[in-house]
KETI-349538 format. One record per residue: x, y negated, z of N, C-alpha, C in turn. Coordinates in steps of 0.02 Angstrom, whole numbers, plus 32768, in hexadecimal, padded with zeros to 4 digits. Each point is the difference from the previous one (the first is absolute). Layout:
REM KETI-349538
XYZXYZXYZ
...
***
This chain:
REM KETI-349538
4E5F9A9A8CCD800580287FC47FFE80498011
7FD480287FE27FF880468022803280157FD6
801C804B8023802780267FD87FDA801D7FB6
804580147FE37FF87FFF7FC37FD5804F7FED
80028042803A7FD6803780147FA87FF07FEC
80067FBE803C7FCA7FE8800F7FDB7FE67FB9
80307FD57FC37FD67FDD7FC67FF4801F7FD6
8029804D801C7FF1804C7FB580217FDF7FC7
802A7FDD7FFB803B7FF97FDC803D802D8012
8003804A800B804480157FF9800C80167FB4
804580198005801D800F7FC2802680468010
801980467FE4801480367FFC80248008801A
80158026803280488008802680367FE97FB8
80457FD9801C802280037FD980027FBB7FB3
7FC07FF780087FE07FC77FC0802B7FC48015
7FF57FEB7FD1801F7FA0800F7FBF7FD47FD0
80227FE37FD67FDD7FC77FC87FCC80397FDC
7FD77FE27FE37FD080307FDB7FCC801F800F
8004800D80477FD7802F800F7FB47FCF8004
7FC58014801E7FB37FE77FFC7FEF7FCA8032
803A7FE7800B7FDF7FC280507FE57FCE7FD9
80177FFA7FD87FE37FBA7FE17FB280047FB9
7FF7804580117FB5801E7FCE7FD77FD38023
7FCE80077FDA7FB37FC8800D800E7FC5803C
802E7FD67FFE7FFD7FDA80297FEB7FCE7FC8
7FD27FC580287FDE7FC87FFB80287FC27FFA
7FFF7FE17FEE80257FBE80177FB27FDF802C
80147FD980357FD77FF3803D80167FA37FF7
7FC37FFB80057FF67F9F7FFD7FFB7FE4804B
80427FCF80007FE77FE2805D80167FB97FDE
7FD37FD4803C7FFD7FCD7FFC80287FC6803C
80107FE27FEB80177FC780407FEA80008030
80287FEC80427FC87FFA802D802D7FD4801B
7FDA7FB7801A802B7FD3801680088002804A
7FF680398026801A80138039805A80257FFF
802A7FFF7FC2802980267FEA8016803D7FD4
802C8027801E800480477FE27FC580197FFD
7FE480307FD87FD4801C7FF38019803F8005
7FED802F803B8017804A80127FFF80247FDE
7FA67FEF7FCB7FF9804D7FDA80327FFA7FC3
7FFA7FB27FE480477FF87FCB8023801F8000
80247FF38052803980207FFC801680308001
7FB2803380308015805980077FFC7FFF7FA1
7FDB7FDF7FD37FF580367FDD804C7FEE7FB7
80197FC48017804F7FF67FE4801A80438013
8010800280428017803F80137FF180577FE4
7FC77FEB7FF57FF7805980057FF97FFE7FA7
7FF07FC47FD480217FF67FB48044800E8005
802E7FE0801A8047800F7FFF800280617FFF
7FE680088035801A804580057FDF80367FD5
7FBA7FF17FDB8004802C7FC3800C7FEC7FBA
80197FC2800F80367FF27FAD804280278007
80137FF28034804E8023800E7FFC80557FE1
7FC3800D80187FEE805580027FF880027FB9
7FDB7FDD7FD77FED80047FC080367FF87FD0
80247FCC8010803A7FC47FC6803880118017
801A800A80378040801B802B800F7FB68006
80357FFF802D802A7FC280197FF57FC67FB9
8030800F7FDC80107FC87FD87FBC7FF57FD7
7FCE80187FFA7FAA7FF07FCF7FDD7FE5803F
80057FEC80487FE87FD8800780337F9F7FFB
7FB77FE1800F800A7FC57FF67FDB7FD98028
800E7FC980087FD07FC480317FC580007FD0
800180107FC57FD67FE67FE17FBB80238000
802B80407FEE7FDB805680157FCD7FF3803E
80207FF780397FFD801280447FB07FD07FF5
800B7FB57FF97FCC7FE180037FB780157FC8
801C800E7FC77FD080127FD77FD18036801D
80228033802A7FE2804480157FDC7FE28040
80117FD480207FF27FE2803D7FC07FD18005
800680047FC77FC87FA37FFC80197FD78009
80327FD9801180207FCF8029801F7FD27FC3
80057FC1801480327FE57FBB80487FFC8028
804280087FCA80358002801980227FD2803D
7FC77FC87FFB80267FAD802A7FE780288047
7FCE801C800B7FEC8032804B803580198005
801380377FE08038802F8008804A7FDA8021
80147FDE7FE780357FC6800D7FED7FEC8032
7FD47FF1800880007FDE80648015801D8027
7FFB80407FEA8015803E80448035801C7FF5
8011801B7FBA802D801F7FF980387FE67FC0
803B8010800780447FE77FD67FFA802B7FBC
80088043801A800080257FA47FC880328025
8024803F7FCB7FBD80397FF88026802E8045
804C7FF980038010803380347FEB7FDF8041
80027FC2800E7FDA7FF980377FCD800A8016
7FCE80007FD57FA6802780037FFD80478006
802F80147FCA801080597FF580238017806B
80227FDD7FFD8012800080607FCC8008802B
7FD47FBE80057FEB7FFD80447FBD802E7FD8
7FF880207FC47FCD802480048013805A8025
803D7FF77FE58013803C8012800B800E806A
800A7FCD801C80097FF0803D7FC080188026
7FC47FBC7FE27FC8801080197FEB80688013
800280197FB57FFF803B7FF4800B80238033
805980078014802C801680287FEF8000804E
7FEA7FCC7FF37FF57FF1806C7FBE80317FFE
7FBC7FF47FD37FCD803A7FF3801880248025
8023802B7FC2800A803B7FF680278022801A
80267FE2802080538026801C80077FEB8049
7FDB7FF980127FFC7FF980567FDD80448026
802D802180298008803C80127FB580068035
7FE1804880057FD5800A801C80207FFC804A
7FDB7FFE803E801A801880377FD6801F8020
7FF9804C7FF47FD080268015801180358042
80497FE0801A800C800C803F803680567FFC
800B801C7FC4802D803C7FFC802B7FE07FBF
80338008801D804A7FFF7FC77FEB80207FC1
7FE2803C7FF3800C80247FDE7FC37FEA7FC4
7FCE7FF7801C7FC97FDE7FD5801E7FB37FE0
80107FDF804480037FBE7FD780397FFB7FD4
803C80257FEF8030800A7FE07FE5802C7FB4
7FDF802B80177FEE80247FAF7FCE7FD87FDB
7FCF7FCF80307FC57FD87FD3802F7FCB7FE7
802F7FDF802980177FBC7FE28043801C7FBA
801880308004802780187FD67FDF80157FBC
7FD7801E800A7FC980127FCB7FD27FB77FEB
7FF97FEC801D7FD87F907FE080457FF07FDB
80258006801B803D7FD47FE08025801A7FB5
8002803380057FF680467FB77FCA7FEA7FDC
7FB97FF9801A7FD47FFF7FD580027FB07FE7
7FFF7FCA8026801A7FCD7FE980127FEE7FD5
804A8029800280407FE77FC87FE580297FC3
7FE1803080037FFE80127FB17FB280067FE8
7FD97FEC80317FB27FFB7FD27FEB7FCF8010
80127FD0800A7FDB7FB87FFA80217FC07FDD
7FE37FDB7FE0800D7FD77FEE803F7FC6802A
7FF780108041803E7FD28027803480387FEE
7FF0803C7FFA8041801D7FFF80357FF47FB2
7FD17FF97FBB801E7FD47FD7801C7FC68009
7FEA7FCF802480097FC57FFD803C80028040
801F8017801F802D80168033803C80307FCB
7FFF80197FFF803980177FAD800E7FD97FEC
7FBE7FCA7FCD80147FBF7FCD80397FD18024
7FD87FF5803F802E7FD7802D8049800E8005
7FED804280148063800B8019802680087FBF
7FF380017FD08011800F7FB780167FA77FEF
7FE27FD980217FEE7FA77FEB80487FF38024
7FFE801D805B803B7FF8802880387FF27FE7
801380387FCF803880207FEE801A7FC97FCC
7FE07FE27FD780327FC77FF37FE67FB98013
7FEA800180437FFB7FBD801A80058009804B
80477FEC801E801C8012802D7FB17FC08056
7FFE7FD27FD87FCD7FC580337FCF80378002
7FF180187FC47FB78024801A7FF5803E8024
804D80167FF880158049801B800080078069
801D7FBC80067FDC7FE980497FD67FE68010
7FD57FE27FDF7FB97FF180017FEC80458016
7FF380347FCD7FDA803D7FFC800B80368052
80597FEC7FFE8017802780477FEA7FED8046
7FF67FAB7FF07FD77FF480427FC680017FF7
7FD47FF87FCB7FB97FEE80117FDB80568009
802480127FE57FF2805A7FFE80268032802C
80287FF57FEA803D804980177FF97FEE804E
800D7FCF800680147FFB804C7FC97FF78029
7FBB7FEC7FE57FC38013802E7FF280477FE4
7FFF80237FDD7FF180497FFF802180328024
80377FEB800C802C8029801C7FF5800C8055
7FF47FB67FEA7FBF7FE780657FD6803D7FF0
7FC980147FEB7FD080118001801980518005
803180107FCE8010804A7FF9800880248040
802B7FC180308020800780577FCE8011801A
7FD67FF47FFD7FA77FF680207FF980548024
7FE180167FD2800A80558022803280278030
803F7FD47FEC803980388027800A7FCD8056
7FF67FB47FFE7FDD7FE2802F7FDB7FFB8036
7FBE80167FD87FD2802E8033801080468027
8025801E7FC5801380498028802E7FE98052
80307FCF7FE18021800380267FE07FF18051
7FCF7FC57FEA7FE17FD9803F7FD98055800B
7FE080237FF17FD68020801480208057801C
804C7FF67FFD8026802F8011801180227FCF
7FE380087FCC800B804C7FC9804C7FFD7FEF
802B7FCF800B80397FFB7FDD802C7FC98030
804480208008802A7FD080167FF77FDA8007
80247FC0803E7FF07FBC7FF380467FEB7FD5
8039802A800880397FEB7FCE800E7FF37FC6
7FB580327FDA800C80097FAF800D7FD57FD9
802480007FD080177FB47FE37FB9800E7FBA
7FDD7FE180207FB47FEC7FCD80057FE07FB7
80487FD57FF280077FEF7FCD8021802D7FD5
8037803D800B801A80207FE47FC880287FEA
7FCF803180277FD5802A80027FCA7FE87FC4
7FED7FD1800E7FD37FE67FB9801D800F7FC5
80427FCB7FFB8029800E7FD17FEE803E7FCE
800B802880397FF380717FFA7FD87FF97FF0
7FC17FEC80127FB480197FEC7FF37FDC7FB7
7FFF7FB77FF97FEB7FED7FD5802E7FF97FB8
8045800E8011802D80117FBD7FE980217FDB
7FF7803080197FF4803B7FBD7FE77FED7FD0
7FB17FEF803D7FC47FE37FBA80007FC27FCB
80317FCC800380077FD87FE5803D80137FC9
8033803D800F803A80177FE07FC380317FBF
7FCE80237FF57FD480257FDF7FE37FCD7FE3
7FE97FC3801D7FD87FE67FD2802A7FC87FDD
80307FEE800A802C7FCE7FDF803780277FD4
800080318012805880277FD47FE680357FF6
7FF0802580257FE780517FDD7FD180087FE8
7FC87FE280087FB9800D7FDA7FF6803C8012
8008801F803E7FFE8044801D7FAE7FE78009
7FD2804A801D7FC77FFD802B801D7FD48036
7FBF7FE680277FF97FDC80367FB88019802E
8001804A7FFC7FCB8003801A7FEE800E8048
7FCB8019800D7FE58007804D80468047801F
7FFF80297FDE804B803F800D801D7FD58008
80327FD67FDD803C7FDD80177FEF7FB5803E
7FD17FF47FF480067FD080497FFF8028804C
7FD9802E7FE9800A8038803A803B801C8021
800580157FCC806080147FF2802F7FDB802E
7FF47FC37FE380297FC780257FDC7FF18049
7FCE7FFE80267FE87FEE8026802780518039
7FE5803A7FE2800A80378027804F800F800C
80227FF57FDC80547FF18008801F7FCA8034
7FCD7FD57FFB7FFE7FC780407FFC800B803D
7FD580247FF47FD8800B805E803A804B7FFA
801D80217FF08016803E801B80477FEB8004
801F7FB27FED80337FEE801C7FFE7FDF803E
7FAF7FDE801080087FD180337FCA7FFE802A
7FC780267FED7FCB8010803A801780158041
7FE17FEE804C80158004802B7FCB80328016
800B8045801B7FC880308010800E8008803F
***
């Protein structure tokens, strides 16, 4: 499933439900195939899920939705998946690994301001970045799904966030002591504290901000 950059489905810094992901889309006809799952079915369940969500918000989609926009009849849908937050998940996942896997272009300072700045742009102009809100919004009164979401997400992203300060370390730029999980913590709080509670900017200045505050606590010269 390509990122959501990639399908020119984003939505406005800041947007949720409403916004244009779900304009001129097609509903798309697939057929059986008695070799099994059918891939394109399924990318295109997926990438239906994620501009109904954008269009209808959380609660306007439906299994029913998802398949109508999909081509698919609902008894497909059910083979694979339980409800709509489970599809609304692993679409958002797919997305995530895309999109949020850190460059390693061999300097701290690059690979920290590009992956800080993807992860900003992410959360508030793409369609996973709605459907990642809807989610944690879903969390909040369903405690099973609330660790679902923490492991299938939080806790491989958080892998990925380590990624940059990792390399520094293997490549000298930085202590081998630094506690890498606190330090993320630092880097990537902010931006999730702006786009979940403050509705502050999230822009290229403030990932900077945060990146250049980093390295002038812990760059090794």
């Amino acid at each position: 499933m390509k990122a959501e950059t990639d399908r020119g489905n984003t939505v406005a810094d800041g947007a949720g439900a409403g916004a244009d992901g779900g304009t001129g889309r097609s509903a798309r006809q697939h057929h059986g195939n008695r070799h099994g799952r059918s891939e394109q079915a399924r990318q295109a369940v997926l990438e239906a899920a994620d501009g109904l969500l954008v269009e209808k918000g959380f609660s306007g989609v439906t299994i029913e939705g998802i398949a109508t926009s999909a081509g698919v009849a609902k008894q497909t849908i059910y083979r694979w998946w339980k409800t709509k937050t489970d599809i609304l998940l692993d679409a958002f996942l797919l997305d995530a690994a895309e999109a949020l896997t850190p460059p390693d272009r061999g300097d701290l300072a690059a690979d920290l301001g590009a992956h800080l700045h993807q992860l900003a742009q992410f959360l508030t102009r793409s369609d996973a970045g709605a459907v990642f809100t809807a989610l944690l919004g879903h969390a909040q009164h369903d405690p099973a799904f609330a660790t679902v979401l923490r492991t299938r997400y939080l806790d491989e992203q958080r892998r990925r966030d380590r990624l940059p300060l990792e390399n520094a370390v293997r490549r000298g730029e930085l202590p081998v002591d630094i506690d890498t999980v606190a330090e993320v913590d630092q880097l990537v709080g902010p931006i999730y504290h702006r786009v979940l509670v403050t509705g502050d900017p999230v822009d290229r200045a403030f990932t900077d901000l945060l990146v250049d505050n980093f390295l002038r606590r812990h760059l090794i010269r």
